[in-house]
C-alpha atoms as an extended CHARMM CRD file, in Angstrom:
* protein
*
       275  EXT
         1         1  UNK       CA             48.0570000000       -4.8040000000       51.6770000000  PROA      1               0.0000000000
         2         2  UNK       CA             46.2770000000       -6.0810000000       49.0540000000  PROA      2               0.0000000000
         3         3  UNK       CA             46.1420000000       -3.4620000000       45.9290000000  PROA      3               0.0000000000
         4         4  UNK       CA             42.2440000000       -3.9850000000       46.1900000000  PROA      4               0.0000000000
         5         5  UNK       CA             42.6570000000       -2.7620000000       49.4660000000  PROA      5               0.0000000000
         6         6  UNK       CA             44.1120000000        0.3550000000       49.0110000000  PROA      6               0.0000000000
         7         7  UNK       CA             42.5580000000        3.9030000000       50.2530000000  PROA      7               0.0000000000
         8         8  UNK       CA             41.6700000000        5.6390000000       47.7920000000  PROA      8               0.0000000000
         9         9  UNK       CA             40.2290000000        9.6500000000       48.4990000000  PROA      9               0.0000000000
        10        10  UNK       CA             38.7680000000       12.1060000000       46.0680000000  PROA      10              0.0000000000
        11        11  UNK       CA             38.0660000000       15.6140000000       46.6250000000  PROA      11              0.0000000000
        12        12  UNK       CA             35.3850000000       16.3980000000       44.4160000000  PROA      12              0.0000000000
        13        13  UNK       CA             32.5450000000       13.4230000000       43.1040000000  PROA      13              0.0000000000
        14        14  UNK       CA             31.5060000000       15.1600000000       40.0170000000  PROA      14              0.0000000000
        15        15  UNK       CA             31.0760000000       12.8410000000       36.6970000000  PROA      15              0.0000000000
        16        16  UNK       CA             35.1870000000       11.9230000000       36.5160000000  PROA      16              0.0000000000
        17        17  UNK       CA             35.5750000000       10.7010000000       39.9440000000  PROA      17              0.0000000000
        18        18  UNK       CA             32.0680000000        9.2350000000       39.7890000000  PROA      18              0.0000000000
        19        19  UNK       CA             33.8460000000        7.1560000000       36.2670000000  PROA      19              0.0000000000
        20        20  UNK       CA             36.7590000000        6.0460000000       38.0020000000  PROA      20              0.0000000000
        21        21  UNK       CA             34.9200000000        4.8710000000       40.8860000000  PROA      21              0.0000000000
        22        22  UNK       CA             32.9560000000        2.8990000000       38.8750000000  PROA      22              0.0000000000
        23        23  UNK       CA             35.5680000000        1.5660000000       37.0840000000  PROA      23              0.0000000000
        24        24  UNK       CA             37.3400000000        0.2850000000       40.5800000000  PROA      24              0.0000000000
        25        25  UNK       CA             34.4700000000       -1.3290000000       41.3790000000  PROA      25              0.0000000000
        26        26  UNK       CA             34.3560000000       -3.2960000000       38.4600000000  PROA      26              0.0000000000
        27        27  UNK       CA             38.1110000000       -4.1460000000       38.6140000000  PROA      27              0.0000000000
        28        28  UNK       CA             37.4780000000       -5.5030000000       42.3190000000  PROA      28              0.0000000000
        29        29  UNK       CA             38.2310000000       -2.6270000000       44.4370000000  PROA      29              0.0000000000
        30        30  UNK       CA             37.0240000000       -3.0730000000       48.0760000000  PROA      30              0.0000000000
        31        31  UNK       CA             34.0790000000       -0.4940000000       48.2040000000  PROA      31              0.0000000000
        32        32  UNK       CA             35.2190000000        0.2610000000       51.7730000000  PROA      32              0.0000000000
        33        33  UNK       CA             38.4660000000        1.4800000000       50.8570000000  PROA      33              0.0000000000
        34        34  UNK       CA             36.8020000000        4.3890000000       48.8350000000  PROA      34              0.0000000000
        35        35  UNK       CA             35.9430000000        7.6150000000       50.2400000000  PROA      35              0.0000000000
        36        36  UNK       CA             34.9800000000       11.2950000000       49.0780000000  PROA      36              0.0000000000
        37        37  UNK       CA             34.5770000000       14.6730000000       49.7020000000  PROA      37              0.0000000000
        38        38  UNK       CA             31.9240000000       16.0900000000       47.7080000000  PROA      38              0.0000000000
        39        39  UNK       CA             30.2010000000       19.2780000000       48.7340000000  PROA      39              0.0000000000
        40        40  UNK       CA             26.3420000000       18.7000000000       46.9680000000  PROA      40              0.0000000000
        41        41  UNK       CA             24.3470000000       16.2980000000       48.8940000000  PROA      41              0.0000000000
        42        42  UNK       CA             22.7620000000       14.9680000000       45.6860000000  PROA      42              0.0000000000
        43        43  UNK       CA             25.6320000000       13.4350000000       44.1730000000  PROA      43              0.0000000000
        44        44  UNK       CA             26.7840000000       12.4930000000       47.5460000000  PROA      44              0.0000000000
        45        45  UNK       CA             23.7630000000       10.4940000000       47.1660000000  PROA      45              0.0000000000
        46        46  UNK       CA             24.7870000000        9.1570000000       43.7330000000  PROA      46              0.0000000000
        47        47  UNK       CA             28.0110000000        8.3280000000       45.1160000000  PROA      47              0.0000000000
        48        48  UNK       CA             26.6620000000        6.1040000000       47.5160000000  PROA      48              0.0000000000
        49        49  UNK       CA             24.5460000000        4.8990000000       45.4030000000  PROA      49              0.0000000000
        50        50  UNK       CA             27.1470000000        2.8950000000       42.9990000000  PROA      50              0.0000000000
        51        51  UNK       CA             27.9280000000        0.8210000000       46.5190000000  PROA      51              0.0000000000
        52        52  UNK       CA             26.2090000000        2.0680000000       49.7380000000  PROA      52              0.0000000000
        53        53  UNK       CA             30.0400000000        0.5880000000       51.4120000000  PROA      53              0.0000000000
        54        54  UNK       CA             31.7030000000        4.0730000000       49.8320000000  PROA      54              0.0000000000
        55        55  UNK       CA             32.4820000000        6.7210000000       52.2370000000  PROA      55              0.0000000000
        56        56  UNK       CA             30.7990000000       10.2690000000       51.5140000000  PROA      56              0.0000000000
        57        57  UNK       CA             31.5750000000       13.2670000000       53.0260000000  PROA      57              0.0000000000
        58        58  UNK       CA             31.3290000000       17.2830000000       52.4830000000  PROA      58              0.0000000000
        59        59  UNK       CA             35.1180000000       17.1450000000       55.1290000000  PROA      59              0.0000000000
        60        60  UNK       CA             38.4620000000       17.1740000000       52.3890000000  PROA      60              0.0000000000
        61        61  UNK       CA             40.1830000000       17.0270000000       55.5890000000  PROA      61              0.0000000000
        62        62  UNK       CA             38.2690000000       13.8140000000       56.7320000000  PROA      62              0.0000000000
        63        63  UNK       CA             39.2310000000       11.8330000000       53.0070000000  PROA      63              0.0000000000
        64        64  UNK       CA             42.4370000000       13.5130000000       52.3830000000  PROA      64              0.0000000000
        65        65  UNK       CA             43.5140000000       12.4410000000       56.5720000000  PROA      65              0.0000000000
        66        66  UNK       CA             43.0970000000        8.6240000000       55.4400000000  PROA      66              0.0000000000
        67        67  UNK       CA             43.7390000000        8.0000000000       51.9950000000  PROA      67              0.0000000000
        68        68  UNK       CA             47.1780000000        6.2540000000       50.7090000000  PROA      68              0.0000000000
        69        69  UNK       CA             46.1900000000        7.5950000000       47.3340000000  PROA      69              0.0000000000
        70        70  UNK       CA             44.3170000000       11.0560000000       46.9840000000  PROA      70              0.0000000000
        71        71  UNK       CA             42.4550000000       12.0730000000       43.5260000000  PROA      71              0.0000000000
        72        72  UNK       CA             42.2560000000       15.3040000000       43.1490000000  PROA      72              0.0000000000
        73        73  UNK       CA             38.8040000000       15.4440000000       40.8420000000  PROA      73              0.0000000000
        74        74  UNK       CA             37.9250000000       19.3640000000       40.6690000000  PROA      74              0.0000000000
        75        75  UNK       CA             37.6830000000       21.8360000000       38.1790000000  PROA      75              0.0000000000
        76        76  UNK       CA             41.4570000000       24.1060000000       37.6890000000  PROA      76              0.0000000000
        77        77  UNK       CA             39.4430000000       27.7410000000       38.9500000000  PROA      77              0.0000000000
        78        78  UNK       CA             38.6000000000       25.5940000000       42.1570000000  PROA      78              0.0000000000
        79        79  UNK       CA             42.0620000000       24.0430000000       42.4710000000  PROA      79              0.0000000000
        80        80  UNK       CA             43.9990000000       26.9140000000       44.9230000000  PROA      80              0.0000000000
        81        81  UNK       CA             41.3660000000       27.0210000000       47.5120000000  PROA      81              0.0000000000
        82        82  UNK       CA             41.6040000000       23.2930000000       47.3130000000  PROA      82              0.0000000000
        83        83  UNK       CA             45.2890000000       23.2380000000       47.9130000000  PROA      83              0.0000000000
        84        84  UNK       CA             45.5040000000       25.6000000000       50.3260000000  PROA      84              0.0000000000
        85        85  UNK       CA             42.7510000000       23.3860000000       52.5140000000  PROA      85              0.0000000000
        86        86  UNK       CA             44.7340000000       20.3090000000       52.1350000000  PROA      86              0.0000000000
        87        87  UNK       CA             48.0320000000       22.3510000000       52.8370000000  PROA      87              0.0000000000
        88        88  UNK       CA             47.1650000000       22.5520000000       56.4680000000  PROA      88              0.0000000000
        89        89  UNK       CA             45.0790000000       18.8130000000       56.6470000000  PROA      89              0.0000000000
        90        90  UNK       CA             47.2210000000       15.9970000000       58.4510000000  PROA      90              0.0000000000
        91        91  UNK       CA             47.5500000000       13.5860000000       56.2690000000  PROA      91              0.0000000000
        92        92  UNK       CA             49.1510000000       10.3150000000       55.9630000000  PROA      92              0.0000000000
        93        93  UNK       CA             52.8810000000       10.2200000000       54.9810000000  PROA      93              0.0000000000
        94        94  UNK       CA             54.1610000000        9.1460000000       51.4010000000  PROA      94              0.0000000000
        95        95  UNK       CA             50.4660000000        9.9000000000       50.2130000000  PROA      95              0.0000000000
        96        96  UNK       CA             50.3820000000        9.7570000000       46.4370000000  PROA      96              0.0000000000
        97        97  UNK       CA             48.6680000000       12.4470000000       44.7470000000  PROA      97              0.0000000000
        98        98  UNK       CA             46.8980000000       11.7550000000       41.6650000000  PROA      98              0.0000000000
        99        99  UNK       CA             45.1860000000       15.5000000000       39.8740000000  PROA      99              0.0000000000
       100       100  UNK       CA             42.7350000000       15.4210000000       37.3260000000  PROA      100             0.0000000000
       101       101  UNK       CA             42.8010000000       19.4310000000       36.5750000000  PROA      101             0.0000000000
       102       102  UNK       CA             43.8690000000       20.0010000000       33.1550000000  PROA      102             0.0000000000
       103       103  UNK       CA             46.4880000000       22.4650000000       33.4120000000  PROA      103             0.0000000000
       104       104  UNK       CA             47.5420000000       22.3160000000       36.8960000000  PROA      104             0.0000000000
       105       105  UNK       CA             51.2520000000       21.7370000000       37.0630000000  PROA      105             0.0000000000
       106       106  UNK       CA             53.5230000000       19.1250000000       38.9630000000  PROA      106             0.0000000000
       107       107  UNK       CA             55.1830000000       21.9520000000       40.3350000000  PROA      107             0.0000000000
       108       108  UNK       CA             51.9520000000       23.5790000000       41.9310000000  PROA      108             0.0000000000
       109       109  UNK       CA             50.5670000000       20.2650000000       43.3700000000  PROA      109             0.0000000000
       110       110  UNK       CA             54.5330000000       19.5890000000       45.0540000000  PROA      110             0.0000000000
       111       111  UNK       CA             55.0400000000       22.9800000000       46.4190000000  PROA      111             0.0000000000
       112       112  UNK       CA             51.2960000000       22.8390000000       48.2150000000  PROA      112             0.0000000000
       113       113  UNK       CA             51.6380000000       19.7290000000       49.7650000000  PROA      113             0.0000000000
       114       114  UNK       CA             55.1560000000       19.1940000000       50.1090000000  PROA      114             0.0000000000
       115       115  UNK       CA             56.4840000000       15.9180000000       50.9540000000  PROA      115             0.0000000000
       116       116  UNK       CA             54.1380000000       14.3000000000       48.3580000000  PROA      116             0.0000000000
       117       117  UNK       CA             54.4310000000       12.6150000000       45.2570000000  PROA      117             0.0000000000
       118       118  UNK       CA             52.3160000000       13.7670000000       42.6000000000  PROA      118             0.0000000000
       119       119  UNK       CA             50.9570000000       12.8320000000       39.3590000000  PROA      119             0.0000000000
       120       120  UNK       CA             48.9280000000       14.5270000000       36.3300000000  PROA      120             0.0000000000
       121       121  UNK       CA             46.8210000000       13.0440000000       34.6290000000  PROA      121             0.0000000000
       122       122  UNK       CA             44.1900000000       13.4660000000       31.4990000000  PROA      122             0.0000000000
       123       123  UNK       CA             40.9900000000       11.0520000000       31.1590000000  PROA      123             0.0000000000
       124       124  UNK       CA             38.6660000000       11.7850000000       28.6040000000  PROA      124             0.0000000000
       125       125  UNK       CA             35.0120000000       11.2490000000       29.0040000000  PROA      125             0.0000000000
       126       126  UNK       CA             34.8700000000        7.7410000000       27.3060000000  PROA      126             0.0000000000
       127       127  UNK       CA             35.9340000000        6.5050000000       30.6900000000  PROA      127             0.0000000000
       128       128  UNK       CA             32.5570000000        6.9580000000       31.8890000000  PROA      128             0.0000000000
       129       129  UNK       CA             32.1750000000        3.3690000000       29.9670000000  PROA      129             0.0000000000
       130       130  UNK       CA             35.3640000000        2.1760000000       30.1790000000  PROA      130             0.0000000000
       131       131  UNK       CA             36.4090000000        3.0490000000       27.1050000000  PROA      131             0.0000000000
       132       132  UNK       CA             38.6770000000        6.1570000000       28.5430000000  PROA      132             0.0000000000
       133       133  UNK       CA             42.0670000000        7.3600000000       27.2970000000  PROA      133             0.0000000000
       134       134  UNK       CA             44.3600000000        8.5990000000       30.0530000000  PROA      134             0.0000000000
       135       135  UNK       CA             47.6950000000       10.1230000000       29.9980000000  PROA      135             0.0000000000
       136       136  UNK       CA             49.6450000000       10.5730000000       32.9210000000  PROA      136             0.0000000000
       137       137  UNK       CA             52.7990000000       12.4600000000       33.4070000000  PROA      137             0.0000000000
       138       138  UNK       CA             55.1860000000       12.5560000000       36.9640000000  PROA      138             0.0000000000
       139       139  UNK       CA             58.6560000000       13.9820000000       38.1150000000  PROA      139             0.0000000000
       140       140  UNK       CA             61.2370000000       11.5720000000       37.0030000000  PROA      140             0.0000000000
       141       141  UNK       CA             61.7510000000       10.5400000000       40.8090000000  PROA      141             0.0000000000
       142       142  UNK       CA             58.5330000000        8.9090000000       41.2160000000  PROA      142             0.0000000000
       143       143  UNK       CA             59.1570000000        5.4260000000       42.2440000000  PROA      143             0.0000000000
       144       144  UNK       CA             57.5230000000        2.5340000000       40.5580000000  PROA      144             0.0000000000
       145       145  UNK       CA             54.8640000000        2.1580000000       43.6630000000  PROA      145             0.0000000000
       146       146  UNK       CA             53.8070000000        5.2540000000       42.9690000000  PROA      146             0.0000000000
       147       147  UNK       CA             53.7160000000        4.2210000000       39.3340000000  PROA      147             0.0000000000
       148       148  UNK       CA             51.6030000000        1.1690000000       39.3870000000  PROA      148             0.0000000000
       149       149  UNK       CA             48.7820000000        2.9800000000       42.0090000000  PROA      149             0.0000000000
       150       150  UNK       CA             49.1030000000        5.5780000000       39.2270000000  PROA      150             0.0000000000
       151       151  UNK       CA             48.4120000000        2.7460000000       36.3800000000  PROA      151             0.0000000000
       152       152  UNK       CA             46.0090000000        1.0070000000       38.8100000000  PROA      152             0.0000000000
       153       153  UNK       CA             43.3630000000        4.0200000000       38.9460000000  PROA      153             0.0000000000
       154       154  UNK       CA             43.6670000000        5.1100000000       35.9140000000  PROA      154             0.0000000000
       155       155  UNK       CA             43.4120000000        2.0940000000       34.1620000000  PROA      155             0.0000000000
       156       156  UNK       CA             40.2130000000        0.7020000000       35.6450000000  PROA      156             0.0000000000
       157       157  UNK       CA             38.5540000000        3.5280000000       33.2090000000  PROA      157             0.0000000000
       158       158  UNK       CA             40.8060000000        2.2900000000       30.3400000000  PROA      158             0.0000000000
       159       159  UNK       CA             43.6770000000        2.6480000000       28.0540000000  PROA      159             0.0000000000
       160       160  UNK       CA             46.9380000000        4.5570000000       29.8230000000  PROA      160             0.0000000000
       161       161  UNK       CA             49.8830000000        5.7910000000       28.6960000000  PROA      161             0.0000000000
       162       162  UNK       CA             53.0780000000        7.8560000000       30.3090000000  PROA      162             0.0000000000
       163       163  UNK       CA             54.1580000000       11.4410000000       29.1210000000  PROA      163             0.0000000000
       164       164  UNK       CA             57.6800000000       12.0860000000       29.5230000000  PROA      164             0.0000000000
       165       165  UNK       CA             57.8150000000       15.7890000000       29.4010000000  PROA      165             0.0000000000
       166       166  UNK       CA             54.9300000000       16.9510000000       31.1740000000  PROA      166             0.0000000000
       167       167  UNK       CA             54.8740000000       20.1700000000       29.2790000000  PROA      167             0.0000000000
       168       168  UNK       CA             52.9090000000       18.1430000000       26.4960000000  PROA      168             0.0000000000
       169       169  UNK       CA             50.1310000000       17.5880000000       28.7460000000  PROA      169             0.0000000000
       170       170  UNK       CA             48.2070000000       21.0290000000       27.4380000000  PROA      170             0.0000000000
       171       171  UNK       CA             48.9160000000       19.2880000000       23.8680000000  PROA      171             0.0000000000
       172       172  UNK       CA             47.0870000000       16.0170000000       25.5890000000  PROA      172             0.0000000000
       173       173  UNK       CA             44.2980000000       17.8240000000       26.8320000000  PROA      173             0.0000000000
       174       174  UNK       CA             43.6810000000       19.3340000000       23.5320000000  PROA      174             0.0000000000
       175       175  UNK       CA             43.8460000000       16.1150000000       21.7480000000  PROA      175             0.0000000000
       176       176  UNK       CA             42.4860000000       13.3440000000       24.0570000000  PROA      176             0.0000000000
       177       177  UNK       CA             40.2610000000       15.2170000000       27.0170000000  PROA      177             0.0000000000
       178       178  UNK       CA             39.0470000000       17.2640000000       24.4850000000  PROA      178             0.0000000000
       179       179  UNK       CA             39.2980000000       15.0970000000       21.7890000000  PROA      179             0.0000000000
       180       180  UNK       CA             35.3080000000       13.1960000000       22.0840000000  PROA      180             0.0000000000
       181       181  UNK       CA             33.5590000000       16.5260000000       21.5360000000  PROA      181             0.0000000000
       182       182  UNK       CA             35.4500000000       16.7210000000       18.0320000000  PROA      182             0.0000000000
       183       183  UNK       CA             34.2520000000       13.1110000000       17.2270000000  PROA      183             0.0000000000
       184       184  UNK       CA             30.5180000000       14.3780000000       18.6170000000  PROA      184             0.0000000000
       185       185  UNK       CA             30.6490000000       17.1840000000       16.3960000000  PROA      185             0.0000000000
       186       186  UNK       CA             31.1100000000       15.5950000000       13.5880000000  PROA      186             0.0000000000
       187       187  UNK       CA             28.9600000000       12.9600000000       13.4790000000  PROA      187             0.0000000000
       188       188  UNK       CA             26.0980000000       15.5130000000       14.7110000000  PROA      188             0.0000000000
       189       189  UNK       CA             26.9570000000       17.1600000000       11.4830000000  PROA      189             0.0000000000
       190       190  UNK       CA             26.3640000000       13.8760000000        9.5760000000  PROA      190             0.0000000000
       191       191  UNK       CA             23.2650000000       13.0100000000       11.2240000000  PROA      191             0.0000000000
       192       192  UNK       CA             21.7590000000       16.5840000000       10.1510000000  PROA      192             0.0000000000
       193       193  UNK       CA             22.9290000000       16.3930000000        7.0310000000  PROA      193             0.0000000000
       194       194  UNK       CA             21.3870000000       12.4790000000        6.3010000000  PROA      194             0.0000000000
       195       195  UNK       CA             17.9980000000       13.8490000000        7.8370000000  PROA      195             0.0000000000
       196       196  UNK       CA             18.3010000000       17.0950000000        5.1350000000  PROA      196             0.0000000000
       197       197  UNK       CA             18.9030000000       14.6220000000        2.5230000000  PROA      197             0.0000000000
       198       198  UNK       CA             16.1610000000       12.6640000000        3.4770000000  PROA      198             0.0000000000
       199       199  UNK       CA             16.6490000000        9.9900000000        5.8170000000  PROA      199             0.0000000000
       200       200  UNK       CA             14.8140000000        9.4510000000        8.5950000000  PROA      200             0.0000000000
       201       201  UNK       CA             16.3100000000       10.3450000000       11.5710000000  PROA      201             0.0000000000
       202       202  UNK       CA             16.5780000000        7.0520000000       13.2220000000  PROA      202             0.0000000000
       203       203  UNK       CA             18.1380000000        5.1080000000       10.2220000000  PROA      203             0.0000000000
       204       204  UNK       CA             20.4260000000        8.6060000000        9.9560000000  PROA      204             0.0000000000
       205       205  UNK       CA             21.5420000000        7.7640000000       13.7060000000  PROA      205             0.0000000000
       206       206  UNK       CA             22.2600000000        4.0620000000       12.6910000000  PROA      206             0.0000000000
       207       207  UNK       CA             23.8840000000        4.6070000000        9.8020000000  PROA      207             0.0000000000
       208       208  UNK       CA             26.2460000000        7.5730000000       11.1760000000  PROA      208             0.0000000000
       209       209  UNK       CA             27.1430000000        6.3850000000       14.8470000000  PROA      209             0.0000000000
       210       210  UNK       CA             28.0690000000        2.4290000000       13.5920000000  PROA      210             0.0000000000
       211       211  UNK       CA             29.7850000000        3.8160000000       10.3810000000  PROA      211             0.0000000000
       212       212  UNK       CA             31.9930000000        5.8800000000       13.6660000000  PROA      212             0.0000000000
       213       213  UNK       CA             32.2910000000        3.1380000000       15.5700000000  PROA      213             0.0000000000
       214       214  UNK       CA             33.6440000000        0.9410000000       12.5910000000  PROA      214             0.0000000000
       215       215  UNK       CA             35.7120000000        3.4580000000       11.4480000000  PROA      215             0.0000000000
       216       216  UNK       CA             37.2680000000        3.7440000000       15.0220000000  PROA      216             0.0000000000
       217       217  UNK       CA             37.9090000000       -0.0480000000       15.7010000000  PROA      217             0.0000000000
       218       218  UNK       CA             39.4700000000       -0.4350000000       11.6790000000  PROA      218             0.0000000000
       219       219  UNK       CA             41.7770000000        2.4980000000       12.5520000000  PROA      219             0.0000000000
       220       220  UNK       CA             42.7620000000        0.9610000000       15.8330000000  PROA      220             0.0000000000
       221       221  UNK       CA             44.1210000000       -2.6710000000       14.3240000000  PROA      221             0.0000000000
       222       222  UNK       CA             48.0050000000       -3.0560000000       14.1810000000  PROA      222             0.0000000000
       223       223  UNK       CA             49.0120000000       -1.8670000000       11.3770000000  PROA      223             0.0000000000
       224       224  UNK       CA             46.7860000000        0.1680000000       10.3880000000  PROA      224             0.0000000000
       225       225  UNK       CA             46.4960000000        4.0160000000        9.4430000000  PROA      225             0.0000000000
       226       226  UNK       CA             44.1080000000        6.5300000000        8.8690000000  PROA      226             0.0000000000
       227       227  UNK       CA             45.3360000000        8.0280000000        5.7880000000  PROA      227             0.0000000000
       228       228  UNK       CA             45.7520000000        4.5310000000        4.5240000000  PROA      228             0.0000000000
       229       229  UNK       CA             42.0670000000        3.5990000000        5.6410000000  PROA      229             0.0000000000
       230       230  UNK       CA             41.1590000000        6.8720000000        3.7840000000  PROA      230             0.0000000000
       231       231  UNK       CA             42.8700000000        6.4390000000        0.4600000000  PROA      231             0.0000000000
       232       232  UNK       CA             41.3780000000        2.6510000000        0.7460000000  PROA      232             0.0000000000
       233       233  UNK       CA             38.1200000000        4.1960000000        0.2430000000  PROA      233             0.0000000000
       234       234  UNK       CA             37.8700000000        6.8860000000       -1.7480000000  PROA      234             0.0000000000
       235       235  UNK       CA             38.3240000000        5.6550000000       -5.3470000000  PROA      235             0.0000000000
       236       236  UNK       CA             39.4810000000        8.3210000000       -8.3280000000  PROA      236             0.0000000000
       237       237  UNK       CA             36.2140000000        9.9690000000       -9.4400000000  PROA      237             0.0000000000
       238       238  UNK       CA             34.3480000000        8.1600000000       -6.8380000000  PROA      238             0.0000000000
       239       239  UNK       CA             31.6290000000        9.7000000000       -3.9490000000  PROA      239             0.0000000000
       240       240  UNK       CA             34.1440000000        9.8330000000       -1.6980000000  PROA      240             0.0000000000
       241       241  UNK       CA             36.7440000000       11.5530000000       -3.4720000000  PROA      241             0.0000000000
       242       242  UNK       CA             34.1030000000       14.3780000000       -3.9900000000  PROA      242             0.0000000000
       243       243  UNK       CA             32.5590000000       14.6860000000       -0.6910000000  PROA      243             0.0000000000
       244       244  UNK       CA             36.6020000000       14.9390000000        0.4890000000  PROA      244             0.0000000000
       245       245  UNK       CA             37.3950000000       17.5080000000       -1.9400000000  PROA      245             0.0000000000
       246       246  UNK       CA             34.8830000000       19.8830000000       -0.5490000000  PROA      246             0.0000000000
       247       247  UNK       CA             36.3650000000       19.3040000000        3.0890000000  PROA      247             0.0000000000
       248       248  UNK       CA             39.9590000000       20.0410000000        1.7880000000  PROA      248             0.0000000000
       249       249  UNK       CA             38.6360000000       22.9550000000        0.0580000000  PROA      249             0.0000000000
       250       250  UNK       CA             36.8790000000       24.1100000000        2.8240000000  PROA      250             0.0000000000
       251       251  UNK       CA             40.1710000000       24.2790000000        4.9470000000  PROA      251             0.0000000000
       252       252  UNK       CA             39.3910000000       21.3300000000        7.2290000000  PROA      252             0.0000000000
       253       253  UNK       CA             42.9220000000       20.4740000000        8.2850000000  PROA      253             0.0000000000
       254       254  UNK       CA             43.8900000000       23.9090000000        8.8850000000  PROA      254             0.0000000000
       255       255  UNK       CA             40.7910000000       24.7640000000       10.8760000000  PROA      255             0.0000000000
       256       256  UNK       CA             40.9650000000       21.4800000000       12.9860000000  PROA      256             0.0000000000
       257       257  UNK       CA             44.4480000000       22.6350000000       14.0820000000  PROA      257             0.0000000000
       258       258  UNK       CA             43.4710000000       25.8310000000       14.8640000000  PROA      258             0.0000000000
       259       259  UNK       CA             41.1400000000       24.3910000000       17.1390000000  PROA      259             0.0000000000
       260       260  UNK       CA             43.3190000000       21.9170000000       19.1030000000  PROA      260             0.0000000000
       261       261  UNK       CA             45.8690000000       24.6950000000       19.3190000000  PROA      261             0.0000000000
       262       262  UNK       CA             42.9480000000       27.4760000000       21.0480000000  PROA      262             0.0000000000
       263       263  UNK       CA             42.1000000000       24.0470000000       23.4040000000  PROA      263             0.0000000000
       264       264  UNK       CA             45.9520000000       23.4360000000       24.3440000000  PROA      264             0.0000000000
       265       265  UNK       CA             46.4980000000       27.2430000000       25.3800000000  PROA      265             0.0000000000
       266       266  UNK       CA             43.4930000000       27.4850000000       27.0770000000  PROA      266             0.0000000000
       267       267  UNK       CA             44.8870000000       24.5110000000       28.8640000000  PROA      267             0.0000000000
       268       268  UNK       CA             47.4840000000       26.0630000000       29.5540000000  PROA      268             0.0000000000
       269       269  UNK       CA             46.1160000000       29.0930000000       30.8350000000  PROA      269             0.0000000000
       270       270  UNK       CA             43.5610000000       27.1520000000       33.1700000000  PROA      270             0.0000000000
       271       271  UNK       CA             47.0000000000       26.2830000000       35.0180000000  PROA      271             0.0000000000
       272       272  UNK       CA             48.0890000000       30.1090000000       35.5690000000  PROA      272             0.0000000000
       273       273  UNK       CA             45.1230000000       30.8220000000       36.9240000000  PROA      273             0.0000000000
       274       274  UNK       CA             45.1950000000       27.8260000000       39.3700000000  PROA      274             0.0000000000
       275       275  UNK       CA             48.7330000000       28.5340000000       40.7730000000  PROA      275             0.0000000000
């Protein structure tokens, strides 16, 4: 079989699924071969709606009965009662299944639907363009089939990359799933601050989201680094150097970690409550 052929299930069509959808489609992926359970009618609608060829249902047990690969796309509080559906659903041996629930172990996807392979794995919302980060972490006995299908739908969103010790995934959650809301944040901030100093809004917006944007493809060349970048701009007694003072003083770095910490243990407590 063709890997554009492959079945391909999701439980749950909310925005994630709806951005790795879209970004099988784009990579080639037979529309047919796509099918999910999604409770609302409405975005069942939207789902069809990217190719009126995908299969949309409110049954897990109708997706989850045919697909080779199943993506589990639903929120961690929602994840048990999910679980314990597809416990008792017949579905196809050596099924592969892929879980988008930050915190929701390895261990709790194996010991619900035993006799498949599982993998975790973290997108961020820049896959909604294709622009997505995802990590993905498995048991070490995952073959690599299960690997590439992994690879395959993750990476039609994006950038991947494999996590050896899945424990860091909470960490990866905190940095990467969470990480675009930081980013938002701050240039937000920026944009208020260039209307308050007098800017019109719309050149504030300009000047703020292409200065990110930059900033974000210069840091991602080989070679280079942000504190390198950094220093390369802010000149002894310079605009920069003052503006960056103030953030130091204010305890930036030490409030930034504070908050990536609070996101990776509330990570990790999402997957307590799911098990």
């Amino acid at each position: 079989m063709a890997r554009e052929d492959l079945q391909i299930g999701f439980i749950g069509g909310g925005n994630m699924a709806q951005a790795i959808i879209a970004g099988l489609l784009r990579a080639g992926h037979a529309p047919g071969a796509i099918t999910v359970a999604e409770p609302a009618p409405a975005v069942r609608a939207r789902l069809v709606g990217l190719n009126p060829s995908i299969g949309a249902t409110h049954s897990n047990a109708d997706v989850a009965g045919r697909a080779a690969v199943l993506v589990l796309a639903v929120k961690p509080q929602v994840m048990p009662d999910v679980l314990a559906e597809l416990s008792a659903a017949r579905r196809p041996a050596g099924q592969l299944i892929i879980s988008v629930a930050a915190g929701v172990t390895l261990q709790t996807l194996r010991l619900a639907l035993a006799g498949s392979d599982a993998v975790r794995a973290m997108p961020n919302q820049p896959a909604l363009i294709g622009e997505g980060m995802t990590a993905l972490a498995a048991a070490t006995d995952l073959g690599e089939t299960g690997r590439a299908k992994a690879e395959y739908i993750a990476g039609s969103t994006g950038k991947t990359l494999w996590i050896a010790d899945e424990a860091l995934m909470d960490a990866v959650t905190a940095v990467s799933g969470s990480g675009p809301a930081y980013f938002y944040l701050l240039m937000e901030i920026m944009e208020q601050a260039a209307v308050e100093l007098g800017l019109p809004a719309e050149v504030a917006r300009t000047l703020v989201r292409q200065t990110a944007l930059g900033a974000a493809r210069a840091a991602n060349l080989p070679g280079n680094e942000p504190a390198t970048l950094r220093a390369g701009v802010t000149s002894p007694g310079g605009t920069t150097a003052a503006a960056l003072a103030v953030l130091e003083q204010a305890g930036l770095r030490e409030t930034l970690q504070r908050a990536i910490t609070a996101a990776r243990d509330r990570g990790a407590e999402l997957g307590r409550s799911s098990r």
